[in-house]
C-alpha positions as CSV (number, residue, x, y, z in Angstrom):
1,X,0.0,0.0,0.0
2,X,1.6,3.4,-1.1
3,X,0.2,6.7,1.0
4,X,-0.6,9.2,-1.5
5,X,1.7,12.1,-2.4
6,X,0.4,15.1,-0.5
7,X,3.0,18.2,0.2
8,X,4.3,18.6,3.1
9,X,1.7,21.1,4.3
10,X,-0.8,18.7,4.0
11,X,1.1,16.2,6.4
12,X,1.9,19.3,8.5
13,X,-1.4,20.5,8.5
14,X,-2.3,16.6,9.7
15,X,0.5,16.9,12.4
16,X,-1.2,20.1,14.1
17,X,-4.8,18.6,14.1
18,X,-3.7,15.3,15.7
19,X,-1.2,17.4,18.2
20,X,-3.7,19.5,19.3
21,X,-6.1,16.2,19.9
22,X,-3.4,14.6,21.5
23,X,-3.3,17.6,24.0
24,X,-6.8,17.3,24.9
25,X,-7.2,13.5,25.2
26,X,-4.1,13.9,27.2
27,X,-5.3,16.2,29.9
28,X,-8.6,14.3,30.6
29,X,-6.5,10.8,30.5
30,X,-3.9,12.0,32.8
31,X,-6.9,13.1,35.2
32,X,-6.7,10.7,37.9
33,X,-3.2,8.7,36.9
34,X,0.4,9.2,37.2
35,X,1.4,10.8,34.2
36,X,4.8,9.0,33.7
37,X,2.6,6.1,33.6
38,X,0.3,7.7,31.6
39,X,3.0,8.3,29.2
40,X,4.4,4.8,29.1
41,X,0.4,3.8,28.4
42,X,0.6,6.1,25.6
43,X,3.8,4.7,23.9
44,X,2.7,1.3,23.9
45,X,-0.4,2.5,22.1
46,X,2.3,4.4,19.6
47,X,4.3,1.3,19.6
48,X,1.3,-0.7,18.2
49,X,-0.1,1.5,15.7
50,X,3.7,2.1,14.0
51,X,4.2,-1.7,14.3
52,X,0.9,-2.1,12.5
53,X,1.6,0.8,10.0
54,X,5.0,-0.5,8.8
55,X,3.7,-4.3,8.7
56,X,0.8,-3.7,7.0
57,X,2.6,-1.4,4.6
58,X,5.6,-3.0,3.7
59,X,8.0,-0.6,4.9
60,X,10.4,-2.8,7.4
61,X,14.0,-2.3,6.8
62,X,16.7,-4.9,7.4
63,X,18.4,-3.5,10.3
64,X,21.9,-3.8,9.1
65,X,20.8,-1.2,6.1
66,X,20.7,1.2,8.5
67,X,23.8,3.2,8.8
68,X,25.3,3.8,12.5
69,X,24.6,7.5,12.2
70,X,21.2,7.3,11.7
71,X,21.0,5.1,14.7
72,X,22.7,7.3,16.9
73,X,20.2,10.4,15.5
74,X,17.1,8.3,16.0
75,X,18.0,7.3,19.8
76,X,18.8,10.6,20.2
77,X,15.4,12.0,18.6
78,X,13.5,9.1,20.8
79,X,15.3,10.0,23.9
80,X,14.4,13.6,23.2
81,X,10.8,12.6,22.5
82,X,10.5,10.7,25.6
83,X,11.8,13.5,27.1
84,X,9.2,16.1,25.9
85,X,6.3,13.5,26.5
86,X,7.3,12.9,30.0
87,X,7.0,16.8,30.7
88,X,4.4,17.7,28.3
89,X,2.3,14.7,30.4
90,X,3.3,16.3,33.5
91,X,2.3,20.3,32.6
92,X,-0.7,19.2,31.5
93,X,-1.7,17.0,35.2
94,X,-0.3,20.5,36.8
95,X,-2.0,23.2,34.2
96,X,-4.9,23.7,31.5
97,X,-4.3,22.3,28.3
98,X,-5.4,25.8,26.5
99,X,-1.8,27.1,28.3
100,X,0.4,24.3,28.3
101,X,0.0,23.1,25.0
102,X,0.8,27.0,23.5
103,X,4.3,26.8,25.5
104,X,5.1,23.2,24.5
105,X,4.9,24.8,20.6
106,X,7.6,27.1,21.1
107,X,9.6,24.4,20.2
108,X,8.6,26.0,16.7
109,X,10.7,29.2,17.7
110,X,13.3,26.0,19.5
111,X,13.2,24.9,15.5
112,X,13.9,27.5,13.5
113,X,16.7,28.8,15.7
114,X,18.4,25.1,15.9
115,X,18.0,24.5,12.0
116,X,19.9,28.4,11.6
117,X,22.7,27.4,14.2
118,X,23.5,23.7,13.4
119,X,22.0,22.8,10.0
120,X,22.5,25.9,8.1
121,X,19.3,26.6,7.5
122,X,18.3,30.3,6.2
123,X,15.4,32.0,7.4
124,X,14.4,35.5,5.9
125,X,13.5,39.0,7.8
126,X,9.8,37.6,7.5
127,X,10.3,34.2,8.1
128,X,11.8,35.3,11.4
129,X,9.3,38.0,11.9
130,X,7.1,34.9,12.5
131,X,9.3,32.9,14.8
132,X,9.3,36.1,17.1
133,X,5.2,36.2,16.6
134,X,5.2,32.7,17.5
135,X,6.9,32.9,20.5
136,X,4.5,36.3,21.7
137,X,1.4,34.8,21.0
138,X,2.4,31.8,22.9
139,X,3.7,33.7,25.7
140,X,0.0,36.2,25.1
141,X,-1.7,32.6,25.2
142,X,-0.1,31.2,28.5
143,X,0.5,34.2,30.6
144,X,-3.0,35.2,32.7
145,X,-3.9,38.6,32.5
Protein backbone atom coordinates (compact mmCIF):
# COMPACT_ATOMS: atom_id res chain seq x y z
CA UNK A 1 0.00 0.00 0.00
CA UNK A 2 1.56 3.37 -1.13
CA UNK A 3 0.23 6.75 0.99
CA UNK A 4 -0.55 9.21 -1.50
CA UNK A 5 1.72 12.12 -2.42
CA UNK A 6 0.43 15.07 -0.50
CA UNK A 7 3.02 18.24 0.24
CA UNK A 8 4.29 18.59 3.08
CA UNK A 9 1.72 21.13 4.30
CA UNK A 10 -0.78 18.65 4.00
CA UNK A 11 1.08 16.17 6.39
CA UNK A 12 1.95 19.26 8.52
CA UNK A 13 -1.38 20.51 8.54
CA UNK A 14 -2.34 16.64 9.73
CA UNK A 15 0.50 16.87 12.43
CA UNK A 16 -1.16 20.14 14.10
CA UNK A 17 -4.83 18.59 14.13
CA UNK A 18 -3.70 15.25 15.73
CA UNK A 19 -1.17 17.38 18.18
CA UNK A 20 -3.74 19.54 19.26
CA UNK A 21 -6.15 16.17 19.91
CA UNK A 22 -3.36 14.63 21.53
CA UNK A 23 -3.26 17.58 24.03
CA UNK A 24 -6.80 17.28 24.92
CA UNK A 25 -7.22 13.52 25.20
CA UNK A 26 -4.13 13.89 27.21
CA UNK A 27 -5.35 16.20 29.86
CA UNK A 28 -8.56 14.28 30.56
CA UNK A 29 -6.54 10.81 30.55
CA UNK A 30 -3.88 11.98 32.82
CA UNK A 31 -6.89 13.13 35.18
CA UNK A 32 -6.66 10.68 37.87
CA UNK A 33 -3.20 8.70 36.88
CA UNK A 34 0.41 9.24 37.22
CA UNK A 35 1.37 10.84 34.23
CA UNK A 36 4.82 8.99 33.71
CA UNK A 37 2.58 6.09 33.57
CA UNK A 38 0.31 7.71 31.65
CA UNK A 39 2.95 8.27 29.18
CA UNK A 40 4.43 4.81 29.15
CA UNK A 41 0.44 3.82 28.43
CA UNK A 42 0.63 6.12 25.59
CA UNK A 43 3.80 4.72 23.95
CA UNK A 44 2.68 1.30 23.93
CA UNK A 45 -0.43 2.54 22.12
CA UNK A 46 2.27 4.41 19.59
CA UNK A 47 4.30 1.31 19.59
CA UNK A 48 1.26 -0.72 18.23
CA UNK A 49 -0.11 1.45 15.67
CA UNK A 50 3.67 2.08 14.05
CA UNK A 51 4.18 -1.70 14.31
CA UNK A 52 0.92 -2.15 12.52
CA UNK A 53 1.61 0.75 9.95
CA UNK A 54 5.01 -0.50 8.77
CA UNK A 55 3.66 -4.26 8.73
CA UNK A 56 0.85 -3.66 7.02
CA UNK A 57 2.59 -1.35 4.55
CA UNK A 58 5.58 -2.98 3.72
CA UNK A 59 8.02 -0.63 4.91
CA UNK A 60 10.41 -2.80 7.36
CA UNK A 61 13.99 -2.26 6.76
CA UNK A 62 16.69 -4.92 7.39
CA UNK A 63 18.36 -3.55 10.31
CA UNK A 64 21.91 -3.84 9.14
CA UNK A 65 20.78 -1.22 6.09
CA UNK A 66 20.67 1.25 8.46
CA UNK A 67 23.79 3.21 8.83
CA UNK A 68 25.34 3.83 12.47
CA UNK A 69 24.63 7.46 12.16
CA UNK A 70 21.23 7.34 11.73
CA UNK A 71 20.97 5.10 14.74
CA UNK A 72 22.71 7.32 16.87
CA UNK A 73 20.17 10.40 15.48
CA UNK A 74 17.12 8.29 16.01
CA UNK A 75 17.99 7.25 19.79
CA UNK A 76 18.82 10.59 20.17
CA UNK A 77 15.40 11.96 18.59
CA UNK A 78 13.47 9.07 20.75
CA UNK A 79 15.33 9.98 23.87
CA UNK A 80 14.45 13.56 23.15
CA UNK A 81 10.82 12.64 22.51
CA UNK A 82 10.48 10.70 25.61
CA UNK A 83 11.75 13.48 27.14
CA UNK A 84 9.23 16.10 25.91
CA UNK A 85 6.33 13.55 26.55
CA UNK A 86 7.29 12.87 30.02
CA UNK A 87 7.01 16.78 30.70
CA UNK A 88 4.36 17.69 28.33
CA UNK A 89 2.35 14.71 30.38
CA UNK A 90 3.33 16.34 33.49
CA UNK A 91 2.35 20.33 32.61
CA UNK A 92 -0.71 19.22 31.52
CA UNK A 93 -1.65 16.98 35.21
CA UNK A 94 -0.31 20.48 36.79
CA UNK A 95 -1.95 23.22 34.18
CA UNK A 96 -4.91 23.75 31.52
CA UNK A 97 -4.26 22.31 28.26
CA UNK A 98 -5.44 25.85 26.48
CA UNK A 99 -1.79 27.09 28.35
CA UNK A 100 0.43 24.26 28.29
CA UNK A 101 0.04 23.09 25.01
CA UNK A 102 0.76 26.96 23.50
CA UNK A 103 4.25 26.83 25.48
CA UNK A 104 5.12 23.22 24.52
CA UNK A 105 4.91 24.78 20.63
CA UNK A 106 7.59 27.13 21.13
CA UNK A 107 9.57 24.37 20.25
CA UNK A 108 8.56 25.96 16.72
CA UNK A 109 10.71 29.17 17.65
CA UNK A 110 13.34 26.03 19.51
CA UNK A 111 13.16 24.94 15.48
CA UNK A 112 13.94 27.50 13.46
CA UNK A 113 16.72 28.76 15.72
CA UNK A 114 18.38 25.10 15.92
CA UNK A 115 18.02 24.48 11.97
CA UNK A 116 19.86 28.40 11.60
CA UNK A 117 22.75 27.43 14.17
CA UNK A 118 23.47 23.66 13.39
CA UNK A 119 21.97 22.78 10.02
CA UNK A 120 22.51 25.89 8.10
CA UNK A 121 19.26 26.60 7.50
CA UNK A 122 18.33 30.31 6.15
CA UNK A 123 15.42 32.04 7.35
CA UNK A 124 14.36 35.54 5.86
CA UNK A 125 13.53 38.96 7.80
CA UNK A 126 9.84 37.58 7.52
CA UNK A 127 10.29 34.19 8.13
CA UNK A 128 11.78 35.33 11.41
CA UNK A 129 9.32 38.02 11.90
CA UNK A 130 7.13 34.88 12.49
CA UNK A 131 9.26 32.94 14.80
CA UNK A 132 9.31 36.11 17.08
CA UNK A 133 5.16 36.18 16.64
CA UNK A 134 5.16 32.71 17.51
CA UNK A 135 6.87 32.87 20.53
CA UNK A 136 4.46 36.30 21.66
CA UNK A 137 1.40 34.79 20.97
CA UNK A 138 2.38 31.81 22.87
CA UNK A 139 3.74 33.72 25.73
CA UNK A 140 0.03 36.22 25.12
CA UNK A 141 -1.73 32.61 25.19
CA UNK A 142 -0.13 31.20 28.49
CA UNK A 143 0.47 34.23 30.63
CA UNK A 144 -3.01 35.15 32.68
CA UNK A 145 -3.88 38.63 32.52
Amino acid sequence: MTSPNFGWLFWALLSAGFAALTAIFAKVGVDAINSNFATFLRTLVILAMIAGIVGATGQAQPLGSISPRSYIFLTLSGLATGASWLCYFRALQLGEAARVAPIDKLSTVLVAIFGVAFLGERLTGPNWLGIVLIAAGATLVALRF
